[in-house]
N, C-alpha and C positions, 0 to 999 in steps of 0.2 A: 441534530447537526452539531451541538455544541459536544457530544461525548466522540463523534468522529472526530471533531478537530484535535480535542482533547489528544485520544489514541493515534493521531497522524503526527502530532507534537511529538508524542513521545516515541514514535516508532524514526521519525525525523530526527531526533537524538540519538537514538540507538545506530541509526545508519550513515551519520553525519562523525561520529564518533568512532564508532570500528572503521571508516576509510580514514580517519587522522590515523587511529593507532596501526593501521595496518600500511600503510604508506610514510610516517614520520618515524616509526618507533622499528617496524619489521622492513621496512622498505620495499614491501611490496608493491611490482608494477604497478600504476594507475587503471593499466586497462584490465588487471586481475583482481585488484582492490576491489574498484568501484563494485562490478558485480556481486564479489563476497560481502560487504558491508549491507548493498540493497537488500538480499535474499534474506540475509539474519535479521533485520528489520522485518521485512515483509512476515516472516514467522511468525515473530510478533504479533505484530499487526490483525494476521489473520484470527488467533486466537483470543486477543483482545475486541476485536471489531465482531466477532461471532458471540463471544459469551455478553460483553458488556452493553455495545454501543447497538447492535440489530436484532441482539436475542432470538437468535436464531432458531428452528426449531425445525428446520428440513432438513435432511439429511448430511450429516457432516463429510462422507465420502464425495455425495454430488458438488457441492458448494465448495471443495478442497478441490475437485477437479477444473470445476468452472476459474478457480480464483489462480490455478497453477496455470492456465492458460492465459491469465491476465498478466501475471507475473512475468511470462515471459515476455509476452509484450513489453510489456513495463522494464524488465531488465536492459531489452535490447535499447530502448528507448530512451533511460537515463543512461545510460552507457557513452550513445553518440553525444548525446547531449553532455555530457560530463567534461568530455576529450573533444568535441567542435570549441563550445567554449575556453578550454583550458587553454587550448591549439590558440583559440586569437588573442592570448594573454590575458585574462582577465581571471585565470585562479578553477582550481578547481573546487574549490568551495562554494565559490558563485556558481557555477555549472551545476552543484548538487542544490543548490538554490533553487535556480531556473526548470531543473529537473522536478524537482520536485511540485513545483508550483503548477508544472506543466499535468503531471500526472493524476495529480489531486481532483484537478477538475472534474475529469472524468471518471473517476475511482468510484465516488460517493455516488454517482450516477448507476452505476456498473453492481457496486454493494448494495444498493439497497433494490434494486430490483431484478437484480439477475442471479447472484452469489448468496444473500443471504433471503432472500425472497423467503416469507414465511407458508409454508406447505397447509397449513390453518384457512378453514372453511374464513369466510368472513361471516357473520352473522348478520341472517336476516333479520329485519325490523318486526316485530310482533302484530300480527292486525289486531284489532281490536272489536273481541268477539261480543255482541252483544245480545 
């Protein structure tokens, strides 16, 4: 738990960060920002959460497809979420707050037993032959 957090910190940096500089610095729209900054995070994320944080050992095509399909979710998701909040004043910083906080939950849920699920027999207990 503590190396996801770890990797959703920094992937939460990364994607907290490219919507500032892509929204303050390029001025790019909010509703085009937000998407692009999630995605570049999420890359992240994914490569960091497979090698580091689950140690993953099933197939990196299956678990890139399962986690491309969560992404999208998760795009659409912090997206509304980004722009409801911003929409009632309260900043779109807070919205990638909220967003984020919202997504997180179920993520760790999603990673460890669907996405990076290890393909690895578990080992059986040895009887004890006498």
């Amino acid at each position: 738990m503590a190396k996801f957090l770890v990797i959703g910190i920094l992937s939460f940096a990364i994607d907290l960060g490219t919507l500032t500089l892509l929204k303050e610095v390029f001025h790019v729209d909010l509703w085009i920002a937000t998407p692009i900054a999630f995605i570049v995070s999420l890359l992240f994320n994914f490569w960091a959460q497979r090698v580091f944080t689950f140690k993953a050992s099933n197939s990196t095509s299956a678990s890139f497809l399962k986690y491309a399909a969560l992404v999208v979710f998760n795009v659409f998701a912090t997206d509304v979420i980004v722009n409801v909040i911003n929409a009632a004043g309260l900043g779109y910083a807070f919205g990638k707050v909220c967003a984020t906080v919202a997504t997180m939950a179920w993520n760790f849920l999603l990673y460890k037993y669907w996405i990076f699920r290890s393909s690895r027999p578990v080992a059986e207990p040895v009887a004890d032959e006498r």
